[in-house]
Structures are given as C-alpha cells and as structure tokens.
Phi, psi and omega in degrees: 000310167318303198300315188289309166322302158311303181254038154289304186299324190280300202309315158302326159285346191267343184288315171288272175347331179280319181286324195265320175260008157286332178313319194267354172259343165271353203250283169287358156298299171309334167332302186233079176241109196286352156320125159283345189250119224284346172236048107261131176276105182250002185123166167299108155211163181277001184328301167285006190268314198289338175307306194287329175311339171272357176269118159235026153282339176290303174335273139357282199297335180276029176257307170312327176276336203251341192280301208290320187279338177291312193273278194310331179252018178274286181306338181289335182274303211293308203289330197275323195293331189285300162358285133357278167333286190263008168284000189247302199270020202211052182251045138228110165208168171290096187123002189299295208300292185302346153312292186292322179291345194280339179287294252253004191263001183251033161271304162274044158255166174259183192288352188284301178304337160287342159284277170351307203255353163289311166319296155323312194270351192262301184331283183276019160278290176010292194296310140348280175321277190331287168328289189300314210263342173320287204273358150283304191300328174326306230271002177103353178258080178284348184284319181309322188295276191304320167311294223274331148344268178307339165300299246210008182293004211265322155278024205260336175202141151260151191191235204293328180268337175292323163338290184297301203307322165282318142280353151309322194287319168273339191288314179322304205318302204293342181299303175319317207269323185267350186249008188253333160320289168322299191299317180313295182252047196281119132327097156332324203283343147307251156009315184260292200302325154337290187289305171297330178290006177121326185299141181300165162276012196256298197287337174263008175274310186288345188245314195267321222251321168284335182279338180281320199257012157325326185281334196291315206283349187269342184278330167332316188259347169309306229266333185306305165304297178313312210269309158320287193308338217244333195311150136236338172296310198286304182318329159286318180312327190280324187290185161195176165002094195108317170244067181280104154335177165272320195279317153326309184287336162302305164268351161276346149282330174291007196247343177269331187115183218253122172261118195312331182299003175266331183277349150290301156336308194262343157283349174291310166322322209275322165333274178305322176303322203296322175304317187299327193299303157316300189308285194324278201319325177269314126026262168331291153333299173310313197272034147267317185323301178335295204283342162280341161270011116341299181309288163316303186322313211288319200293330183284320177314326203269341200271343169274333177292000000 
C-alpha cells in the first residue's frame, strides 16, 4: 500500500509540475523560432533577440522596471524587516492591533483598490503642493515658494517616485509576513548570552540577530523585486507620462497579438531569475552553515562558562 501510494504521489507530482512548466518551457523554445507567427515551427534562429535588442521601447521600460523593483523592494525589505521586528518583540504597545492590521490588510486588498486609492491620494497631495507654493508665492514669500518646489515638486505629476512609493507600500506587507515568521521562531538565547556577555542592544541586533535571519531578508527582498517587477494594476494607477514599465509595454502588445520579441523578453526574464535564484539559494546556504557553527560555538562557550 506504501509503494502504490508513492508512486501515486510522484505521478501527481510530476503531473502538476508538468502543468506549471510546460507553458515555460515552450515560451522558450519558440523564442528561437525563426517564424513571425509564435504557433509555426519555422527552424532555429536567434532572430527575435536582435529584434528586441532594436526595440527600445521594450529596453527602456525593462530597464524602468528593474530601476522601480531594485528600490521599492530594497526599501520594502528594510521597512517590513523593522516591522516584522516589532510585531515579534515588542507585543504590547499603544496601537498594536491596528499597526498590524494596517501591515496585513494589502495583502487581501485587491490590487484595484489599492491602486484606486494611491491615486486619490498623490491626486490630493498634487492639489495640497499646488495650493501651498499658490499661496506662499500670493503672500511675498517667493523664495519660500520655490524651497517647497524644489523639496515636495515630486509631487506635482506622477511618475517615477509615486511609482516607488506604491509599491514599497504593498510589497512591504509580504516582506512583513516573512520576516516576522522569522523573528518568530530566532532562538532568544543567543541574544541573552550577548547581552550577558556585556553587548548593547543595538550591537547584538546588528552582530547576533541580523546575520541569522539574513537568508529571510534576501528570500524577503527576491519576493519583493518579483512582485514589483510583475505589477501591473497598481502601476497603471499610479504612473504617468514617461514612466511606462515592462509589463505595461507587455500587455498593451499582447492585445495587439502575440509578438515573437515577448517570447525572447520572457526568456531572458526566466534566464535571469533563475541564476538570481541559484546565486539567492547558494547564499543562503552558506549563511545557515555560518549561523550553525555559529550556533555551536555560542552553546560551547556557554557550557565552558
């Protein structure tokens, strides 16, 4: 019954698996399908790469995209890991429960309303900026006027920072969800033996408490850039003129019909993630080995002590 049960269990698996990577694995075959029409096998050629490499509208925009998914989720791993932080270590304070809901609610919002409502809101900083440099430059403080320009003009149109700012706001919840996972189940006891040995607490977060949970903030910042990179609802809400994405340029071509330069674009894409992936994955290893002799050292220490 066990036997039949396993190779009940691999045949499903190999069936879902199968389900989930053949589309991707025919998206790169067809890549280099010397055919303009992406379901005729016309031979082998490198054709569409030199296309897309002459497209620079695609260029541009996967560029614009990798600048907005590096920065929103850089910033989304730093803000989400304190997050995190203090939903573990800190669980009594004034404000906890609506702190947390406010991390956990754009993980179930949907993405229209979350867009909808970044919009409303850069709209009425927009009107706000506008109003304030009015009525300073009205009242004789023109110089004044022209500081808060040049502070806050970012709001004045949207484009590349409304951009970063809407996704830093949802991508943090999932960075949150995971580094808070972490934090959860971080052996205290490392920390308190720091802390008896004399380290501050500022020096055992940064020497004891970060380098361990290190594997958490790079799958944190993988899942952030992924998410980013991928957007597409919020970002239209958000953008404007000039900073049109990949994925925009993407789906306003497939509506148009299916062009082979996407199936080179998505093979690159699938290219790079998976070496980041590998890189992320070998990384990560290294630093649990790290932190388990780590581990040990700190337990012989305490036992010689």
């Amino acid at each position: 019954m066990t036997h039949r049960l396993s190779w009940f269990i691999i045949f499903w698996l190999v069936v879902v698996f199968a389900f989930l990577y053949t589309p991707i694995i025919s998206v790169v075959i067809y890549s280099f399908n010397a055919s303009k029409l992406v379901t005729v096998w016309a031979g082998w050629s490198f054709k569409w790469y030199g296309e897309l490499a002459k497209d620079r509208q695609i260029i541009d925009a996967a560029l614009l995209s990798l600048q907005v998914a590096a920065i929103s989720s850089t910033l989304a791993t730093i803000l989400g890991t304190i997050a995190g932080y203090v939903l573990v270590r800190f669980p009594k304070f004034l404000g906890r429960t609506a702190f947390s809901g406010m991390v956990n609610a754009p993980l179930v919002m949907p993405e229209v309303i979350t867009g909808l409502s970044m919009l409303l809101l850069f709209i009425t900083m927009e009107n706000i900026f506008k109003w304030a440099v009015a009525g300073l430059a009205d009242s004789g403080m023109g110089a004044t006027s022209e500081v808060v320009r040049v502070l806050f003009g970012w709001v004045e149109g949207r484009g590349f920072i409304t951009v970063v700012i809407a996704h830093v706001t949802f991508t943090m919840s999932y960075i949150a969800v995971v580094m808070r996972s972490r934090f959860l189940v971080l052996d205290l006891s490392l920390e308190e033996a720091a802390q008896d040995l004399g380290a501050k607490p500022l020096k055992v977060f940064f020497v004891i408490t970060l380098p361990i949970v290190l594997p958490a903030i790079i799958s944190g910042w993988l899942l952030g850039f992924t998410i980013s990179l991928d957007d597409l609802v919020i970002t239209a809400f958000t953008n404007g003129p000039g900073t049109t994405t990949l994925p925009q340029v993407v789906f306003s071509k497939v509506r148009l019909g299916l062009d082979p330069k996407i199936n080179a674009l998505a093979t690159i894409i699938i290219a790079i993630v998976s070496i980041g992936v590998i890189i992320a994955t070998i990384q990560m290893r290294r630093a649990e080995k790290q932190r388990q002799r780590d581990e040990q050292m700190a337990i012989r220490a305490l036992a010689k002590a």
